[in-house]
C-alpha positions as CSV (number, residue, x, y, z in Angstrom):
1,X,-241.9,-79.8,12.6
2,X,-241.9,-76.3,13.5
3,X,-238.4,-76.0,15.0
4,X,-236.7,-78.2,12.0
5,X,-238.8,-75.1,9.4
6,X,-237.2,-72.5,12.0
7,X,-233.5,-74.2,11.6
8,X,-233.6,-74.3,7.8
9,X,-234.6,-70.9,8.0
10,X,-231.8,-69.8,10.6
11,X,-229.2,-71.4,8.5
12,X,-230.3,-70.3,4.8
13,X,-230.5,-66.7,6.5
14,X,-227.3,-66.9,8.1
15,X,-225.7,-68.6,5.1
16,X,-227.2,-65.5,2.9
17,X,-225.5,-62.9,5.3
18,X,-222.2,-64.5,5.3
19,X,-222.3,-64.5,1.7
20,X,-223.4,-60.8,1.3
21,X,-220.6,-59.7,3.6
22,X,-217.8,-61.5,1.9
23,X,-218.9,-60.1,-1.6
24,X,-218.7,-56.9,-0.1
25,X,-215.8,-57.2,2.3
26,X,-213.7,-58.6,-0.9
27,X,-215.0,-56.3,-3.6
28,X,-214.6,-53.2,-0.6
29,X,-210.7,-54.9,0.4
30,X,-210.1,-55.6,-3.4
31,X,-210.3,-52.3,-4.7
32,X,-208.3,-50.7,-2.0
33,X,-205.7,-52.7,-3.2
34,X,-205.6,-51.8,-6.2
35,X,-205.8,-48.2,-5.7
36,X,-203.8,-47.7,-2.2
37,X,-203.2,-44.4,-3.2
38,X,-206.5,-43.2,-3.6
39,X,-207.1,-44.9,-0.2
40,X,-204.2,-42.7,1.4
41,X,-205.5,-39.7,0.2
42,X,-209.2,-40.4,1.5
43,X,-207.3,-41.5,5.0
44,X,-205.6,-38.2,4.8
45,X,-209.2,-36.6,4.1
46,X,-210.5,-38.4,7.6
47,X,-207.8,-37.4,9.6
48,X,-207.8,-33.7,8.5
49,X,-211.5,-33.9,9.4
50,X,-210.5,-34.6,13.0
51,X,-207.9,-32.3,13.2
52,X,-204.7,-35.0,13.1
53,X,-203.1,-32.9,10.9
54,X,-199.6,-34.0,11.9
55,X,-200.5,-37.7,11.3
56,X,-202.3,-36.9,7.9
57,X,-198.6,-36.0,6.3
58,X,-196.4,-39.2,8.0
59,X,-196.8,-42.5,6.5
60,X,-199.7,-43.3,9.4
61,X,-202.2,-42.9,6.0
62,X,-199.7,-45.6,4.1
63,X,-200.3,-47.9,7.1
64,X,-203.9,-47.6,7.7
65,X,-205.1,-48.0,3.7
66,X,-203.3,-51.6,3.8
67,X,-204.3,-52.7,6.9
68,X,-207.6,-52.2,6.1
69,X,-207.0,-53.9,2.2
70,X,-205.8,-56.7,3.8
71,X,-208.1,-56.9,6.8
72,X,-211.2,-56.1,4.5
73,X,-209.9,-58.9,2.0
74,X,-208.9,-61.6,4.4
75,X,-212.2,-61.2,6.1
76,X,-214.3,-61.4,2.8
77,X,-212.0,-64.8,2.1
78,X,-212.8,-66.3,5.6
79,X,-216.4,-65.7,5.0
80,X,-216.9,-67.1,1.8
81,X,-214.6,-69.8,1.8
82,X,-216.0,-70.8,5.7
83,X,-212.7,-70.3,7.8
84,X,-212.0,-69.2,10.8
85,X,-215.7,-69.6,11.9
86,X,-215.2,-68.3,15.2
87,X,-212.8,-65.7,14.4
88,X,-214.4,-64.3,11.1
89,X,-218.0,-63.4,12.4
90,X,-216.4,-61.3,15.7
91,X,-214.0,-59.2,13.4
92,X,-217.0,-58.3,10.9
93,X,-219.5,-57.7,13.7
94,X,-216.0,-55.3,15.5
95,X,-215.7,-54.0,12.0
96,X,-219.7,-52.9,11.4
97,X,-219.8,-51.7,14.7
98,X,-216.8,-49.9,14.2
99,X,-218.1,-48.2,10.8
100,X,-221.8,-47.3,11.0
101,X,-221.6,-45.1,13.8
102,X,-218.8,-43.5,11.8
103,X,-220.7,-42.9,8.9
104,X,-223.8,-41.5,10.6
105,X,-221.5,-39.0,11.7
106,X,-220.1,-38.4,8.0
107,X,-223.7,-38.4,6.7
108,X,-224.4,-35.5,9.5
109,X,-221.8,-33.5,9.8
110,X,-220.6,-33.9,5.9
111,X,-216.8,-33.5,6.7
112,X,-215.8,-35.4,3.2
113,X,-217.6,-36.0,0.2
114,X,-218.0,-39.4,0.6
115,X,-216.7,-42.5,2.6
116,X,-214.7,-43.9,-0.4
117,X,-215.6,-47.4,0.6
118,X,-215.4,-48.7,-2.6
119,X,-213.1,-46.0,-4.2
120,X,-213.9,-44.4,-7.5
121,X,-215.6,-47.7,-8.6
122,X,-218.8,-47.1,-6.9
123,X,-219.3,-43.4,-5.4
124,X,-222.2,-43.7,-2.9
125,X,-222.9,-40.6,-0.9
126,X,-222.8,-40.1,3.1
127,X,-226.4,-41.1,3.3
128,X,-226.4,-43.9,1.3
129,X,-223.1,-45.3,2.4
130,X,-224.6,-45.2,6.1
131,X,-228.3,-47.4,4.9
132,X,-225.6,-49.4,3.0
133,X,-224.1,-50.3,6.9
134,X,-227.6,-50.8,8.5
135,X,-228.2,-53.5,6.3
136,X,-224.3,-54.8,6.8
137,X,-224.3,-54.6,10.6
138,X,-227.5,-56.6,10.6
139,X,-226.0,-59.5,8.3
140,X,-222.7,-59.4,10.7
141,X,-225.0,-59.6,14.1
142,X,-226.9,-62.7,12.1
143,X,-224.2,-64.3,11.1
144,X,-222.3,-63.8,15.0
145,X,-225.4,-64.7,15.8
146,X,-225.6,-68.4,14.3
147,X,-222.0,-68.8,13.6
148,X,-222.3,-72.3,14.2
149,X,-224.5,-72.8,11.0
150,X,-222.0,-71.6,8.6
151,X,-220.8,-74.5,6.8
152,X,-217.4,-74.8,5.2
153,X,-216.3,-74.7,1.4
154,X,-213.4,-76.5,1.9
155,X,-211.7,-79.0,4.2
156,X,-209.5,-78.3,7.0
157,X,-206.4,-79.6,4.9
158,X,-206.3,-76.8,2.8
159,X,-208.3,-74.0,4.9
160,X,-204.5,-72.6,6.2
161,X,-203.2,-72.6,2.7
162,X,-206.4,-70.3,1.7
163,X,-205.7,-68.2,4.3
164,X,-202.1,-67.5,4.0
165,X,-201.7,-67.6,0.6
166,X,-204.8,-65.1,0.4
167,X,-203.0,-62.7,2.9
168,X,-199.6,-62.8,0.8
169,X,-201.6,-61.9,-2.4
170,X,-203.6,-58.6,-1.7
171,X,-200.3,-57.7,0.2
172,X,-198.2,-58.5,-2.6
173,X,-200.9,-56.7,-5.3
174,X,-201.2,-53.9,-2.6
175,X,-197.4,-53.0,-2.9
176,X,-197.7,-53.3,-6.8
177,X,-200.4,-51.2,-7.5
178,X,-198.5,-48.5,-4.7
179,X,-195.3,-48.9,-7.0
180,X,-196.5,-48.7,-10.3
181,X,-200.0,-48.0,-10.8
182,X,-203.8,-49.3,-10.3
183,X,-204.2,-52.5,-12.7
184,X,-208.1,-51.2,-12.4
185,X,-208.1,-47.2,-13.3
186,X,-212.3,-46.0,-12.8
187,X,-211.3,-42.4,-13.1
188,X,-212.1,-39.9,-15.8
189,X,-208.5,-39.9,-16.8
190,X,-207.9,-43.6,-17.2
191,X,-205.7,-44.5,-20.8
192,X,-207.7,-44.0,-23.3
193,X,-210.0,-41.1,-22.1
194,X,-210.8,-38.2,-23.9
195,X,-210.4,-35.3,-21.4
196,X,-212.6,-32.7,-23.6
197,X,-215.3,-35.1,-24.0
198,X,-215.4,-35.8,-20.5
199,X,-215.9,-32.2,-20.0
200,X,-218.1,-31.6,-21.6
201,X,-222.1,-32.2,-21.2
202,X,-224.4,-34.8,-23.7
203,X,-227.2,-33.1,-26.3
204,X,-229.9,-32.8,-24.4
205,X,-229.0,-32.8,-20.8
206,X,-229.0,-30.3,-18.0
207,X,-226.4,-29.2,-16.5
208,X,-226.6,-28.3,-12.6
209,X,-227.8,-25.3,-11.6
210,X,-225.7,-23.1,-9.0
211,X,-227.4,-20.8,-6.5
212,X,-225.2,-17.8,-5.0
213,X,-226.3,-17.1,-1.2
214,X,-224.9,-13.5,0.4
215,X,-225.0,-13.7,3.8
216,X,-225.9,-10.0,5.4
217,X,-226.3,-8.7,9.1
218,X,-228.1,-5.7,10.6
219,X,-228.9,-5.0,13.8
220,X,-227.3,-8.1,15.2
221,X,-229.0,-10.1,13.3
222,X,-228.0,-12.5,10.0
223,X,-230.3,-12.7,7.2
224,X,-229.8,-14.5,3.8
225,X,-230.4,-12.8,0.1
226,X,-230.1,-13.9,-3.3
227,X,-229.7,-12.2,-6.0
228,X,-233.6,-11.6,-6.8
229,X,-233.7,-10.0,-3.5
230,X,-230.4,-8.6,-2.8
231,X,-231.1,-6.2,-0.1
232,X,-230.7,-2.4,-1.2
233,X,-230.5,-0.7,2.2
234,X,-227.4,0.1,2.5
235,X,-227.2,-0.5,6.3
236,X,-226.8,-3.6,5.5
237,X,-223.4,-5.5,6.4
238,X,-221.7,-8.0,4.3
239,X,-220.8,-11.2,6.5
240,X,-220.3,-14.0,4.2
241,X,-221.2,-16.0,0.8
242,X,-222.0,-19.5,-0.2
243,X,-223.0,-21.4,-3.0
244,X,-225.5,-24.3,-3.1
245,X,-226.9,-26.9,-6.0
246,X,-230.4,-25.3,-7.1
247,X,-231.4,-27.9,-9.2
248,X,-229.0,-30.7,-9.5
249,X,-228.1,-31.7,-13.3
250,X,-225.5,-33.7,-15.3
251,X,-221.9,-33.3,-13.6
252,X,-219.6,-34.6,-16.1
253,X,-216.8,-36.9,-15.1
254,X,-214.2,-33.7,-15.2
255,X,-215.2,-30.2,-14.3
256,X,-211.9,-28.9,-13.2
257,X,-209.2,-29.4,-15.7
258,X,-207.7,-26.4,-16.5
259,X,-204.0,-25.3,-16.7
260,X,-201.7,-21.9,-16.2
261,X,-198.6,-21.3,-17.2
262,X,-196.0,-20.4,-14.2
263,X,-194.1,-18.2,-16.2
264,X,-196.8,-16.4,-18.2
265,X,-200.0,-17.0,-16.4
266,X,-201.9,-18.1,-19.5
267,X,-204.8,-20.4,-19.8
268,X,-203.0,-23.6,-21.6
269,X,-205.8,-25.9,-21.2
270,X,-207.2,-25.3,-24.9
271,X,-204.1,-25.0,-26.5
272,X,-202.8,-28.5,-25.0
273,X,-206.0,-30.4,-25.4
274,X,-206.9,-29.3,-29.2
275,X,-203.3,-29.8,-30.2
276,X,-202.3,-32.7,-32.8
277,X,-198.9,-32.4,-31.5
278,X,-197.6,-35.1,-28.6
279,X,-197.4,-33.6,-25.1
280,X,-195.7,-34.8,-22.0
281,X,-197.3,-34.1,-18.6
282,X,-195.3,-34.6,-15.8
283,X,-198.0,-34.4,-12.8
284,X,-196.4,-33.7,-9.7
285,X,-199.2,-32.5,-6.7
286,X,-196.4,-31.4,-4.4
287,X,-193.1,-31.1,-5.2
288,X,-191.8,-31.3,-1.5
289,X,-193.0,-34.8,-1.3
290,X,-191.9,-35.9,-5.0
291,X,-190.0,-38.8,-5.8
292,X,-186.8,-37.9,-7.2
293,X,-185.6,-40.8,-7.6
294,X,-186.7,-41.0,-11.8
295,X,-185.5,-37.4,-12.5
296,X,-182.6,-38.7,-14.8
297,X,-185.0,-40.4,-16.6
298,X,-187.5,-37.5,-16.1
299,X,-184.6,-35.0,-17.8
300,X,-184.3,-37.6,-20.6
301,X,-188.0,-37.4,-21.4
302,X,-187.7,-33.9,-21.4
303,X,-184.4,-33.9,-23.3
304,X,-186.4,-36.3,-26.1
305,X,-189.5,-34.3,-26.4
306,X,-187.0,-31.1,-27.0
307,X,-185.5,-33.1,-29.8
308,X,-188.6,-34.4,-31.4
309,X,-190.6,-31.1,-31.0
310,X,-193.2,-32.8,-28.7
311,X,-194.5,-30.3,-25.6
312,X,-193.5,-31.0,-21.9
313,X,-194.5,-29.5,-19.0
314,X,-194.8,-29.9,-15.7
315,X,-198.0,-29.9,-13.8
316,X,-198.0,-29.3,-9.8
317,X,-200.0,-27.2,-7.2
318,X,-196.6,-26.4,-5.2
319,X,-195.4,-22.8,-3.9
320,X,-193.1,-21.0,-6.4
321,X,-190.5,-21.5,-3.4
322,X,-190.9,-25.5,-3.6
323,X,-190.9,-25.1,-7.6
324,X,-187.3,-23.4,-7.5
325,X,-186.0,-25.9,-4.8
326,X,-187.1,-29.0,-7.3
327,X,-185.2,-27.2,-10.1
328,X,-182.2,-26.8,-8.3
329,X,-182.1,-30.7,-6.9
330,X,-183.3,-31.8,-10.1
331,X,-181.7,-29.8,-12.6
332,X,-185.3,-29.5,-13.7
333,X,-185.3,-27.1,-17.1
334,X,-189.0,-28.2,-18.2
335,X,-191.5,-25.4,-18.3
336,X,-194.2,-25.3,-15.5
337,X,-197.7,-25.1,-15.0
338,X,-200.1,-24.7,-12.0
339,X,-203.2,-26.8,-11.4
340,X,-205.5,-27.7,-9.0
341,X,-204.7,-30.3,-6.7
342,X,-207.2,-32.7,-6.1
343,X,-207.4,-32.7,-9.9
344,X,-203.6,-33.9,-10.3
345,X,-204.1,-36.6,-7.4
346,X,-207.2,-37.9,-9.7
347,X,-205.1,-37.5,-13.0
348,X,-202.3,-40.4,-12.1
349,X,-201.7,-42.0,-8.4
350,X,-198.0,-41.0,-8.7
351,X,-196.1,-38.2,-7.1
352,X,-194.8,-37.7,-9.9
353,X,-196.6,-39.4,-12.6
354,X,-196.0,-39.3,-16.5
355,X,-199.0,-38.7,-19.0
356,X,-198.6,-38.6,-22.4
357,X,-201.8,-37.1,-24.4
358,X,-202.6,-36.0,-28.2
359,X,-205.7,-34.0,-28.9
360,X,-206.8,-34.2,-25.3
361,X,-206.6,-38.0,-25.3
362,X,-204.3,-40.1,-22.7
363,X,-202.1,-42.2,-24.7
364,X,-199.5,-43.2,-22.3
365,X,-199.3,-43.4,-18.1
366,X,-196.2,-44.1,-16.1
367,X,-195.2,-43.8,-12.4
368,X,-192.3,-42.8,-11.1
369,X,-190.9,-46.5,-10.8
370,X,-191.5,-47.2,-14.6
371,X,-190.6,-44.3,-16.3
372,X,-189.5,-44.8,-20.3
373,X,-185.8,-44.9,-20.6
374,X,-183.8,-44.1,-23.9
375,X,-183.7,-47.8,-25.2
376,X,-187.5,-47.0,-25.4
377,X,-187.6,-43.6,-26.6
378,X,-184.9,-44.8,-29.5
379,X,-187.4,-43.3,-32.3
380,X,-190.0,-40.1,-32.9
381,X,-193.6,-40.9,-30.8
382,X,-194.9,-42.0,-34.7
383,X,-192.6,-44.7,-34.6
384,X,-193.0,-46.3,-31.2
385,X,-196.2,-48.3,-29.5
386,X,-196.4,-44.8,-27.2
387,X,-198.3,-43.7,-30.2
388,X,-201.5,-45.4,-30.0
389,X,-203.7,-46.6,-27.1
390,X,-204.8,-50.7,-27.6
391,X,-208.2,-50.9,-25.5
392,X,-207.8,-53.6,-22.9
393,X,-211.2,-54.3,-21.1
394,X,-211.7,-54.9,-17.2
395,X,-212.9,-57.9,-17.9
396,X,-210.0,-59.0,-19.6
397,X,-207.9,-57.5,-16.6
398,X,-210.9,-59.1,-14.0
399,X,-209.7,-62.5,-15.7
400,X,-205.9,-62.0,-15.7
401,X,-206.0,-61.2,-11.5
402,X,-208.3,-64.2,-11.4
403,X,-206.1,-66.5,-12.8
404,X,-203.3,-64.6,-10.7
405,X,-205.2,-65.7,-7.3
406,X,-206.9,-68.8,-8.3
407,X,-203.7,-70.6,-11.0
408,X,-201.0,-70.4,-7.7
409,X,-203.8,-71.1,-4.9
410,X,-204.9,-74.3,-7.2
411,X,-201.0,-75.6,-7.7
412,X,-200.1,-75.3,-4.2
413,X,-203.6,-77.2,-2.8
414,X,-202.9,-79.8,-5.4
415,X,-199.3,-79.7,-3.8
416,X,-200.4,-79.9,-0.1
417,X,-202.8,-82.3,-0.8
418,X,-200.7,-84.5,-2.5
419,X,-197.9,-84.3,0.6
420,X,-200.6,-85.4,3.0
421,X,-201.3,-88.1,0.7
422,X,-198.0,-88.8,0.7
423,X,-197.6,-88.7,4.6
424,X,-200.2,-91.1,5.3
425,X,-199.2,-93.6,3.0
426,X,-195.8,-92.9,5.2
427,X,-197.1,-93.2,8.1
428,X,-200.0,-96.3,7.2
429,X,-196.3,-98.3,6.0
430,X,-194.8,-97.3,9.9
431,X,-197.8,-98.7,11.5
432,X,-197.7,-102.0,9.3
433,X,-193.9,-102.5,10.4
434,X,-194.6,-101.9,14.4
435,X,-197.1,-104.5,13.6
């Protein structure tokens, strides 16, 4: 009696791990797919960290984020849907073995920000992404464990089809989201957003409160001040400054928008989000890795918004030297503007990207691969569906991809299934005529 209550046990428990990991392995693969950029640049983040910095620039990042969208993915699929019993449970046990050891040395050392497990969806810090693995790496030993109590969800007649057609998806919506951009957009400048609201901070909260540390020496020896107790002996040496969170407040989604002009060095950043007039951002991080391949198009925009009175500029964090090398390729006569960079990597997962905004409010996003051409630009901004932004939820999006997956997957099992109907009748008809 006891050791049948100890089974039931053993396989609800295992049963509940294999289920937790594939929520997570699928939500953590899923949204890599659909930002693979984001995921390159947090790859690039890692292997600065350990000093690779020749692999952080070559497409090594590229390879890496999709391996690990489709390996995340494909291993969330096998879990849920049962297959590959032997093979699932060993590559999730590898996997959290792999990964909590890794961040327990991101939650020490604090080389990055965060892990960006789960992208700009969920933000969990160092610390908490590493309890977050504890927990993981016990399911995956569980389920290694008592493999042999996972059932399946589905037969072994359609388990292959599952499997590959699973892997040809998130490849497929990996390379579509890389082209264009994410179907899923969880940052702060996501169509739709108002950039000077999300700069700004609600009635009636805090804001976080900075602390300025000076770092002085005498004597050989470092001592820290702050500015109630700056040291006025003048022996003192200056070393070094730092600045840390004194009481941590509301951080609004976007804390570092702010624009200069190239050419004048003037603060833009009002002017552009306060005007009622249209105005064309081309966001280009670094120049020297652009896409030039949409400049015609680019020069069109440009060539449009001269005509129609709209603004254009062009947004990037590149050296005046890579500036006037992109003007000569290009033929590039668009004003420029500085900004930071992280800021234009978090503003559109293009290099470059289009953004079209009025009054500080993202109308319009295009990559490089799907830039507006003149059959579409045929009319002034007031005329045209660029105009106005039509709110489409994520669960209207979480549906479409759903029926993306599931409406092929269910034709081609009904397909298969049918064909092995079909070859048994076949082969039943053989066995009747030997006879």
């Amino acid at each position: 009696m006891e050791n049948k209550y100890l089974h039931r046990v053993i396989v609800v428990w295992s049963n509940f791990c294999r289920f937790l990991l594939a929520v997570v392995f699928l939500f953590s693969g899923f949204v890599k797919a659909n930002d693979p950029l984001g995921t390159v640049y947090k790859v690039q983040d890692y292997l600065e960290a350990w000093g690779f910095l020749g692999l952080s620039k070559g497409n090594v990042p590229y390879a890496v984020a999709m391996l690990f969208a489709l390996l995340e993915f494909i291993i969330g699929i096998y879990l849920f849907f049962g297959i590959r019993r032997r093979v699932a449970p060993l590559l999730v046990l590898l996997v959290m073995s792999f990964m909590t050891p890794l961040t327990l040395w991101l939650a020490i050392a604090n080389p990055i920000s965060d892990c960006g497990c789960f992208g700009d969806v969920v933000v969990l810090t160092n610390w908490e992404t590493f309890f977050k693995n504890i927990v993981l790496l016990v399911a995956a030993i569980s389920v290694f464990r008592w493999k042999r109590y996972i059932f399946k969800l589905v037969t072994t007649k359609v388990d292959w089809l599952i499997s590959l057609y699973s892997i040809v998806f998130i490849i497929f919506f990996t390379l579509f989201n890389l082209r264009y951009l994410p179907v899923f957009d969880f940052r702060p400048y996501h169509v739709g957003a108002d950039i000077q609201k999300g700069m700004s901070i609600p009635e009636g909260e805090k804001p976080t409160v900075y602390e300025t540390i000076f770092i002085y020496s005498k004597n050989g020896k470092e001592q820290e001040f702050t500015i109630d107790n700056f040291p006025t002996d003048s022996t003192w040496t200056f070393v070094d400054s730092k600045t840390r969170v004194k009481e941590k407040g509301y951080e609004p989604p976007i804390h570092d928008f702010s624009i200069t002009s190239l050419e004048t060095g003037e603060d833009l950043t009002e002017d552009i989000l306060q005007s009622d007039q249209y105005t064309f951002l081309l966001v280009a991080p670094w120049l020297k890795q652009a896409d030039d391949s949409g400049m015609d198009l680019i020069n069109q925009v440009y060539d449009y918004s001269v005509e129609h009175g709209y603004r254009f500029l062009c947004l990037t964090a590149s050296s005046e030297q890579d500036i006037m090398e992109w003007q000569e390729n290009t033929g590039a006569e668009y004003p420029f503007a500085l900004m930071d960079e992280i800021t234009l990597k978090t503003m559109i997962r293009s290099n470059p990207g289009l953004m079209l905004l009025k009054k500080g409010v993202v109308l319009r996003k295009w990559s490089v691969s799907n830039l507006p051409d003149e059959y579409q630009l045929n009319a002034p901004l007031e005329r045209l569906p660029f105009s106005t932004w039509s709110p489409e939820t994520n669960v209207h999006k979480i549906v479409e991809v759903a029926l993306w997956f599931l409406g092929p997957l269910l034709l081609f099992t009904i397909i298969d299934l049918i064909w092995l109907r079909i070859k048994a009748r076949r082969e039943k008809e053989k066995e009747k005529e030997t006879l």
